[in-house]
VOBA-1610 file (N, C-alpha, C; in pm, whole numbers, padded with zeros to 5 digits, always signed):
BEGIN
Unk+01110+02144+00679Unk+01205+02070+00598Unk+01130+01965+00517Unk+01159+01954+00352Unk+01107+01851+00264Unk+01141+01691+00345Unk+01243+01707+00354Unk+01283+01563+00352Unk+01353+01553+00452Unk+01353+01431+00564Unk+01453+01436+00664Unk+01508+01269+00668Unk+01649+01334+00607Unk+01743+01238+00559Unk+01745+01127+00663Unk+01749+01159+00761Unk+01813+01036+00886Unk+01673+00939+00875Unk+01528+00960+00830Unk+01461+00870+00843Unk+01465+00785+00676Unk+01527+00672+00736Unk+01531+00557+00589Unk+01411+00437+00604Unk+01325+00456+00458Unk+01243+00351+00510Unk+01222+00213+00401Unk+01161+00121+00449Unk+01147+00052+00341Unk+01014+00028+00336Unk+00957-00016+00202Unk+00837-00053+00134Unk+00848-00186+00131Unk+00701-00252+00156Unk+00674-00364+00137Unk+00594-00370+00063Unk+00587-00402-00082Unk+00535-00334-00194Unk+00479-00496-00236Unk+00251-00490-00173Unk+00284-00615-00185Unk+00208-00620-00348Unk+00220-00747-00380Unk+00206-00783-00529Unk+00141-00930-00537Unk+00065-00989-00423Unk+00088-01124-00418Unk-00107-01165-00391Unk-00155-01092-00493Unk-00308-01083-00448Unk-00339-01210-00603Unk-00474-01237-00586Unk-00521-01310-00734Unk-00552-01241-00850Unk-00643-01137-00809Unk-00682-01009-00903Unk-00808-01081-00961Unk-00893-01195-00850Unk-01011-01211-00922Unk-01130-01136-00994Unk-01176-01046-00928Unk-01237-00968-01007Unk-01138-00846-01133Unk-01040-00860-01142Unk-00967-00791-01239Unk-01039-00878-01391Unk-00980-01034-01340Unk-00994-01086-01478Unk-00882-01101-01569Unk-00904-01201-01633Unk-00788-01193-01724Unk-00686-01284-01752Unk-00569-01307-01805Unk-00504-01475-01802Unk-00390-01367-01728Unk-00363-01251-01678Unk-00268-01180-01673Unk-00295-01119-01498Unk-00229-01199-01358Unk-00224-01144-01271Unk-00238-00961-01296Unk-00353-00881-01170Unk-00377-00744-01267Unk-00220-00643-01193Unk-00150-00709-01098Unk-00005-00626-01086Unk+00070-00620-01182Unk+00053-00694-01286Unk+00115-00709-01464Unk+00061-00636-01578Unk-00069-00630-01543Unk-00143-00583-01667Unk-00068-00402-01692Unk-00104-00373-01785Unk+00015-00280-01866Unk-00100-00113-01851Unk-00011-00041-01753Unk-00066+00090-01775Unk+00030+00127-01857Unk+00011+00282-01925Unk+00101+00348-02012Unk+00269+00224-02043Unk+00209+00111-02085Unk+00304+00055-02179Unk+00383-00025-02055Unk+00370-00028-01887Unk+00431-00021-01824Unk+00376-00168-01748Unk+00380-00241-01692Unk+00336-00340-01604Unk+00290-00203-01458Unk+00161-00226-01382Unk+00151-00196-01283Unk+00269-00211-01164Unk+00304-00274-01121Unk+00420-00327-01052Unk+00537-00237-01087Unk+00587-00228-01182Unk+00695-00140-01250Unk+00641-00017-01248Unk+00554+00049-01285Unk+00478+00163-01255Unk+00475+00201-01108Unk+00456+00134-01044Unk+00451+00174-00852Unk+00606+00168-00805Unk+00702+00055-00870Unk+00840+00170-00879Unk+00909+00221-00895Unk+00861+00249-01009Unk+00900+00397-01126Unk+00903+00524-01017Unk+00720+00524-00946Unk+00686+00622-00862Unk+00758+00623-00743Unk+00762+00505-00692Unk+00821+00515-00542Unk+00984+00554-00567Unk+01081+00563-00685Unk+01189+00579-00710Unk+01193+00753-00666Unk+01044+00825-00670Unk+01078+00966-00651Unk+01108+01012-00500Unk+01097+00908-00373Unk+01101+00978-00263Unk+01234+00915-00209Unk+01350+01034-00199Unk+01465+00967-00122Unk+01493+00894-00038Unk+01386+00922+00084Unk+01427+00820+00207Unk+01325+00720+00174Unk+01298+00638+00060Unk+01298+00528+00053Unk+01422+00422+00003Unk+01479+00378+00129Unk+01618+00305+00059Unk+01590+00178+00035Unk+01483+00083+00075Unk+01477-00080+00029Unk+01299-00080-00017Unk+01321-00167-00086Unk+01174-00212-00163Unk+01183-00379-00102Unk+01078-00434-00049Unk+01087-00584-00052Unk+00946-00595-00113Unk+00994-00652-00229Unk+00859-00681-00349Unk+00804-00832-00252Unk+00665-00849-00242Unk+00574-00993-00179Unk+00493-01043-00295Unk+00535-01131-00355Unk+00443-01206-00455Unk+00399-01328-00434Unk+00253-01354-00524Unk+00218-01497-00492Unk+00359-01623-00496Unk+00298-01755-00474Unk+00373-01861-00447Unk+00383-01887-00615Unk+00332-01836-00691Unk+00293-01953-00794Unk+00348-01846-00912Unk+00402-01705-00878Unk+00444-01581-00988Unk+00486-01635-01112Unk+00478-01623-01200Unk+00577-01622-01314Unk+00635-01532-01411Unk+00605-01442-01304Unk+00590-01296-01432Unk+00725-01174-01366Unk+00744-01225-01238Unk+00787-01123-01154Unk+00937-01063-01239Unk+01027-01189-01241Unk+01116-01189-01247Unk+01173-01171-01408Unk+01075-01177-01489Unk+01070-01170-01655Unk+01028-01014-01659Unk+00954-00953-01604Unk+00892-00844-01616Unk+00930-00700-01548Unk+01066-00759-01416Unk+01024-00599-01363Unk+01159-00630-01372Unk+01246-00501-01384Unk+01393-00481-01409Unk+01489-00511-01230Unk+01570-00568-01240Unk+01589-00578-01095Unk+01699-00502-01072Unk+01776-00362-01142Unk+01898-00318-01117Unk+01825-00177-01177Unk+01918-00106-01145Unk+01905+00063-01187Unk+01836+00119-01184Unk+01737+00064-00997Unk+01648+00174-00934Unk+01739+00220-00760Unk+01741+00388-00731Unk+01796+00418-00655Unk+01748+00361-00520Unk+01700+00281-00505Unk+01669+00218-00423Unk+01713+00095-00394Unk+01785-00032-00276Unk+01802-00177-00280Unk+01679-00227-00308Unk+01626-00281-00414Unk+01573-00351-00409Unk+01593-00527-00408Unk+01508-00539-00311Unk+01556-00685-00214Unk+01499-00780-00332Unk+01531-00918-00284Unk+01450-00996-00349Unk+01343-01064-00287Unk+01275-01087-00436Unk+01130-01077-00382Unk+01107-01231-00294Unk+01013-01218-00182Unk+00958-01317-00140Unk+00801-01402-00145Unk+00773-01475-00094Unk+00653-01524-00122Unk+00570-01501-00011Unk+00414-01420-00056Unk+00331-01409+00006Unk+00259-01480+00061Unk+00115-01475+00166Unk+00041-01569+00238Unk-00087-01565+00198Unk-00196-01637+00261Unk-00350-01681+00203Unk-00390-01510+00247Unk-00335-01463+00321Unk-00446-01320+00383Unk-00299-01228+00404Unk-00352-01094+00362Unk-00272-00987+00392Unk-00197-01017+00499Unk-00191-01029+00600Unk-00093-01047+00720Unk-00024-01171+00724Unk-00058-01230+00618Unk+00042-01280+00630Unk+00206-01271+00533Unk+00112-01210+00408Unk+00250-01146+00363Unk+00324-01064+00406Unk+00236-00983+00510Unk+00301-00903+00609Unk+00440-00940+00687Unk+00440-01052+00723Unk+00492-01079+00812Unk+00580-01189+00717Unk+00549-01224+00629Unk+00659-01272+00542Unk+00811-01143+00538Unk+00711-01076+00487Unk+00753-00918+00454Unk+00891-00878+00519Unk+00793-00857+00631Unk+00875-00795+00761Unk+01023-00843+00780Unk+00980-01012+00796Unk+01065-01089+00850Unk+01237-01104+00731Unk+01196-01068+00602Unk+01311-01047+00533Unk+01386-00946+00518Unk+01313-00825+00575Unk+01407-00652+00571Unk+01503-00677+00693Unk+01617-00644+00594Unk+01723-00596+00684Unk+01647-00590+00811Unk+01818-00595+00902Unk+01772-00569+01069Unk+01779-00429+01130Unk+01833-00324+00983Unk+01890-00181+01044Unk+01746-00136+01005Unk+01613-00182+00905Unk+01483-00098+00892Unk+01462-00100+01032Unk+01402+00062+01020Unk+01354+00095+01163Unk+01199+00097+01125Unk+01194+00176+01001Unk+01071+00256+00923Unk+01023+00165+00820Unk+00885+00124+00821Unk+00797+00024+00715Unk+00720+00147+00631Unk+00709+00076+00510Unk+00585+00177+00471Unk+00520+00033+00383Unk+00372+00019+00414Unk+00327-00131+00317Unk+00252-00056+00163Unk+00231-00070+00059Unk+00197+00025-00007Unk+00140-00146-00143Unk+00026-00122-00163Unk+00005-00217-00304Unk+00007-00158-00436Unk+00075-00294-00498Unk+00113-00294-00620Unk+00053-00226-00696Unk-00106-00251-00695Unk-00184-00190-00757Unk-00240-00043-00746Unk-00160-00017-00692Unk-00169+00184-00659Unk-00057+00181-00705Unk-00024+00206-00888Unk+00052+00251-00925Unk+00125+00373-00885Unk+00034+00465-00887Unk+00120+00650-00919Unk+00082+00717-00772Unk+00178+00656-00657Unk+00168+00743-00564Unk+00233+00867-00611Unk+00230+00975-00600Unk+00291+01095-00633Unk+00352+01122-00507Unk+00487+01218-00559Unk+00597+01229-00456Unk+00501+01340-00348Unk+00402+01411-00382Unk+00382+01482-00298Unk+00305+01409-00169Unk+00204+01309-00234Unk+00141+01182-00117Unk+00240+01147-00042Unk+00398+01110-00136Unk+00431+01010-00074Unk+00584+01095+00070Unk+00582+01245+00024Unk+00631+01352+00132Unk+00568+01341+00281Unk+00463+01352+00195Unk+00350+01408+00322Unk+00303+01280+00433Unk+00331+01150+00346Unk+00241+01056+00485Unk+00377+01010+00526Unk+00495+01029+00482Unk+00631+00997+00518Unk+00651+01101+00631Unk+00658+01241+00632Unk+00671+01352+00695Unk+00570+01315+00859Unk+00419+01285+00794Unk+00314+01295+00915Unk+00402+01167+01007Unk+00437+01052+00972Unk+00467+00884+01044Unk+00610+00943+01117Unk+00655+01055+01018Unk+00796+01096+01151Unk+00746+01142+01282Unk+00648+01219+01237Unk+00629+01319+01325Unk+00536+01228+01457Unk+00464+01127+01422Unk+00349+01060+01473Unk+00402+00928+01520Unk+00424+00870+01435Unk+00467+00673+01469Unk+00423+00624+01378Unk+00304+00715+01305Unk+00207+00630+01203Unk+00123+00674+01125Unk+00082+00689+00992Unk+00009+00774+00901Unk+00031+00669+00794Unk-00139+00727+00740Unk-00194+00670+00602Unk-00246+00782+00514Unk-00244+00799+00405Unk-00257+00876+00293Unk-00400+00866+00294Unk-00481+00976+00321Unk-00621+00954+00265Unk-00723+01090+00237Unk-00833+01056+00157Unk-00941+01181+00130Unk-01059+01161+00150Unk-01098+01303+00176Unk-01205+01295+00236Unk-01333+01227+00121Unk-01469+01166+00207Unk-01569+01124+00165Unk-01622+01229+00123Unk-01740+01199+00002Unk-01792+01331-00076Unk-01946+01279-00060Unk-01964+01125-00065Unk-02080+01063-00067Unk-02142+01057+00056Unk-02283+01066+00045Unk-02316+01001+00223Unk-02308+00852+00222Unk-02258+00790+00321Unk-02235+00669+00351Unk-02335+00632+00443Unk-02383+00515+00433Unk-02508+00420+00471Unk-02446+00295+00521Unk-02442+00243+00678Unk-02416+00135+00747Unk-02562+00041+00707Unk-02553-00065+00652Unk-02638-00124+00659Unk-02673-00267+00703Unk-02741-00372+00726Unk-02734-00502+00761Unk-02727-00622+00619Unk-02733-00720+00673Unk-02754-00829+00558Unk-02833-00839+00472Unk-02995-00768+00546Unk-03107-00747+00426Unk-03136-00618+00383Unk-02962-00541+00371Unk-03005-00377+00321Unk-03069-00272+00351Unk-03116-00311+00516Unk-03207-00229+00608Unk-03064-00124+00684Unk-03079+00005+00651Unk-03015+00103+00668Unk-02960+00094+00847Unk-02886+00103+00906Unk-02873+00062+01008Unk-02821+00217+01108Unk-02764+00279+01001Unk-02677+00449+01063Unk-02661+00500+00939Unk-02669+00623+00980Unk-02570+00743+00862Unk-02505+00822+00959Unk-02299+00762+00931Unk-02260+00814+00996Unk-02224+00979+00903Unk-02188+01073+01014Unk-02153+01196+00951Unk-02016+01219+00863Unk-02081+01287+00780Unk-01936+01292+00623Unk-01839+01334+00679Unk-01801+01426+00773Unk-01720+01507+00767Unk-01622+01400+00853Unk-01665+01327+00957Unk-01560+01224+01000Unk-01499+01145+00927Unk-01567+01058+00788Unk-01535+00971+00730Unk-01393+01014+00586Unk-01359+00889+00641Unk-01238+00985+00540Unk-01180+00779+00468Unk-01160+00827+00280Unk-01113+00672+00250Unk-00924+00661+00191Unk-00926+00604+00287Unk-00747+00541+00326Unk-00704+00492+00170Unk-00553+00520+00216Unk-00477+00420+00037Unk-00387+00408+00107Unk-00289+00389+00041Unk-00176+00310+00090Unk-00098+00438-00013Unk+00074+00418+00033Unk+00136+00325+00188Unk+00126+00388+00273Unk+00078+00258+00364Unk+00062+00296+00530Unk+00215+00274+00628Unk+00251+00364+00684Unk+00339+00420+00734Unk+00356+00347+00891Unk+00475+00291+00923Unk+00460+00301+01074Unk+00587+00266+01126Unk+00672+00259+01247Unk+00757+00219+01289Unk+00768+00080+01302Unk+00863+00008+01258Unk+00876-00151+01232Unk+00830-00211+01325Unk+00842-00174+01439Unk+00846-00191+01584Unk+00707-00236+01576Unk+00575-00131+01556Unk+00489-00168+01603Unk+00382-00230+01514Unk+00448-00225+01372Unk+00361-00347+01248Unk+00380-00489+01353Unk+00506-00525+01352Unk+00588-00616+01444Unk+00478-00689+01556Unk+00481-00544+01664Unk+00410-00616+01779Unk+00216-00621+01720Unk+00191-00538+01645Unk+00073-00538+01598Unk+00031-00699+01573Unk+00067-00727+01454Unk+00091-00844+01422Unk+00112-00986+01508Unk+00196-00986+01635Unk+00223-01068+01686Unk+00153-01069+01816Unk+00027-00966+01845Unk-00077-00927+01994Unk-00181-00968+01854Unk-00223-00996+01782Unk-00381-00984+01697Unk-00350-01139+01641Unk-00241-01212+01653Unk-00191-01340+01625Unk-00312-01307+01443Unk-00332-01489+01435Unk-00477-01513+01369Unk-00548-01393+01297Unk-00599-01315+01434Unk-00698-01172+01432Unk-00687-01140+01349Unk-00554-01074+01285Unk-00453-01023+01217Unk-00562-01014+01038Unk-00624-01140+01057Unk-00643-01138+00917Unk-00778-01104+00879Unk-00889-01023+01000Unk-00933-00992+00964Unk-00941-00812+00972Unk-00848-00786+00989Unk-00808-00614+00965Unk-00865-00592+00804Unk-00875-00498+00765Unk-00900-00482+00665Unk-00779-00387+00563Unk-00740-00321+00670Unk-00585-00271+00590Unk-00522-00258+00722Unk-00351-00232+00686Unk-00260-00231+00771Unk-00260-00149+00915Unk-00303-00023+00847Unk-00325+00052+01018Unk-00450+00012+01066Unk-00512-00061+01073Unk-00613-00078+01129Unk-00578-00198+01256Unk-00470-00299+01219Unk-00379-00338+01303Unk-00339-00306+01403Unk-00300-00185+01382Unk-00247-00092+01505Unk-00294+00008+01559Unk-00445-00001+01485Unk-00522+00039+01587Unk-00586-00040+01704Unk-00618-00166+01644Unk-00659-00257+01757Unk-00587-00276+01849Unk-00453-00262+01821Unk-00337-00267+01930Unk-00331-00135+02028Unk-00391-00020+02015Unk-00393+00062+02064Unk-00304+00214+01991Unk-00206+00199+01909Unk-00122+00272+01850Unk-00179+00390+01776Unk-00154+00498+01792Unk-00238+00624+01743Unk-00213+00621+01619Unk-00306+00622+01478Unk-00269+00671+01341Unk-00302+00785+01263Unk-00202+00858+01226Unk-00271+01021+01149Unk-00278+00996+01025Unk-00380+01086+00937Unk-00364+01106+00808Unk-00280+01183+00772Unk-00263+01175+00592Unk-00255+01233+00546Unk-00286+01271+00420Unk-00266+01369+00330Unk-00339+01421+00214Unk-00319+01303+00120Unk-00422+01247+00085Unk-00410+01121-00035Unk-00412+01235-00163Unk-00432+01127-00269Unk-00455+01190-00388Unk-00553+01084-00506Unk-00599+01149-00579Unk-00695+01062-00656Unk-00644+00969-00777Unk-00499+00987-00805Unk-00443+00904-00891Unk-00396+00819-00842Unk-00416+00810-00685Unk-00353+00692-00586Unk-00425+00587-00646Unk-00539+00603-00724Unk-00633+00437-00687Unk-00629+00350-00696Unk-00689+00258-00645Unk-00644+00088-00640Unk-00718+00070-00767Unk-00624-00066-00870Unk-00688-00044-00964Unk-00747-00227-00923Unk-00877-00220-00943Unk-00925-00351-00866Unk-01002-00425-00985Unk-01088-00321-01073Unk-01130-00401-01144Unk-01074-00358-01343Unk-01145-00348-01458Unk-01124-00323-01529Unk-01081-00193-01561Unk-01211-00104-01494Unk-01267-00008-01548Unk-01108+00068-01448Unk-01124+00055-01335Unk-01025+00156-01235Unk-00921+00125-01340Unk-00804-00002-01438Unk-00731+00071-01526Unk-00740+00144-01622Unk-00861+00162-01706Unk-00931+00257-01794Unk-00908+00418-01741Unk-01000+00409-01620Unk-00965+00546-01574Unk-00872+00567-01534Unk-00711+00477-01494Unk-00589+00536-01471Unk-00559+00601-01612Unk-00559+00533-01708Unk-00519+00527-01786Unk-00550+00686-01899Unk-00663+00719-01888Unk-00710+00832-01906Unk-00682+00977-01847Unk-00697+00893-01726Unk-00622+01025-01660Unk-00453+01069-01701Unk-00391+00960-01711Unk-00283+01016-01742Unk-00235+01029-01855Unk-00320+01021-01951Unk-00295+01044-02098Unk-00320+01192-02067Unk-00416+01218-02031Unk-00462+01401-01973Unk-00363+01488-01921Unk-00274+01417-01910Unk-00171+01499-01776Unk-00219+01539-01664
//
């Protein structure tokens, strides 16, 4: 089955980063793919998967763009209103959390700046988190990867075929972002993305098939190459 109606989830779609290395007088969740603000672009996309019924947009303290820029009516989705994010990912997290409805069972955290999840990413890591508790969208490594120290002295080469690089949204039952979050207190902020949370907590996480138009667009060039690519079709 494509889609299984009874699971409703919401996105915590965060937006509340600096975008220092982006650059620019223009937070980069604003800056304009195909004519579009990034932000509006991620939920344009997320408008394609049904059992997403709430969006809770997380923006900085200091936004000015949010509310001028992204349409707040006539997406099939509630979208909530937006709240204010923290100094470190977990803590917008938990800003996050703490404003979804009390009937979310199902989180999915997904950034702004991964405009074009495609409905098929966004089937598949929705489908794997039913089936599991928990899944992240990801593909496999092509490069060999090199662990190294502070003075660039090679330390391991772990094997390719294990290594695999994560995107978002990361998928999980509310329940255990929740207790994740509230057993790693502090800790919390040095996870490096969301399931990694719940892994320290012990909570099993599966993949699933990412895609390459997922990408985070972090610096200049990553909107260039969105941007190309989808002029390409």
């Amino acid at each position: 089955m494509r889609h299984n109606r009874i699971m409703e989830i919401a996105v915590l779609l965060l937006a509340a980063g600096s975008g220092r290395r982006f650059g620019g007088e223009i937070p980069k969740q604003y800056a304009r793919l195909a004519g579009k603000p990034l932000l509006v672009q991620a939920l344009e996309h997320l408008a394609a998967e049904p059992r997403i019924r709430w969006v809770q947009p997380v923006v900085a303290a200091n936004d000015r763009y949010y509310e001028r820029l992204v349409p707040q009516h006539g997406w099939p989705f509630a979208l909530l209103p937006a709240v204010q994010g923290g100094a470190e990912r977990a803590d917008s997290m938990r800003n996050g959390l703490a404003a979804l409805p009390e009937a979310v069972e199902w989180v999915a955290v997904h950034d702004a700046a991964r405009a074009c999840p495609s409905p098929a990413l966004l089937s598949g890591v929705f489908d794997c988190a039913a089936r599991h508790g928990a899944a992240v969208p990801a593909l496999p490594v092509h490069d060999t990867i090199k662990r190294v120290d502070g003075a660039g002295r090679v330390l391991e080469t772990p094997p390719r075929q294990a290594l695999m690089a994560v995107q978002t949204p990361q998928v999980a039952k509310r329940s255990w972002f929740e207790q994740a979050l509230a057993t790693l207190g502090a800790q919390a902020s040095h996870c490096s993305d969301d399931a990694s949370m719940l892994e320290a907590c012990g909570f099993a996480v599966y993949v699933s098939p990412g895609d390459t138009l997922n990408r985070k667009v972090t610096t200049r060039e990553d909107l260039d190459w969105l941007a190309l690519r989808l002029r390409e079709g």
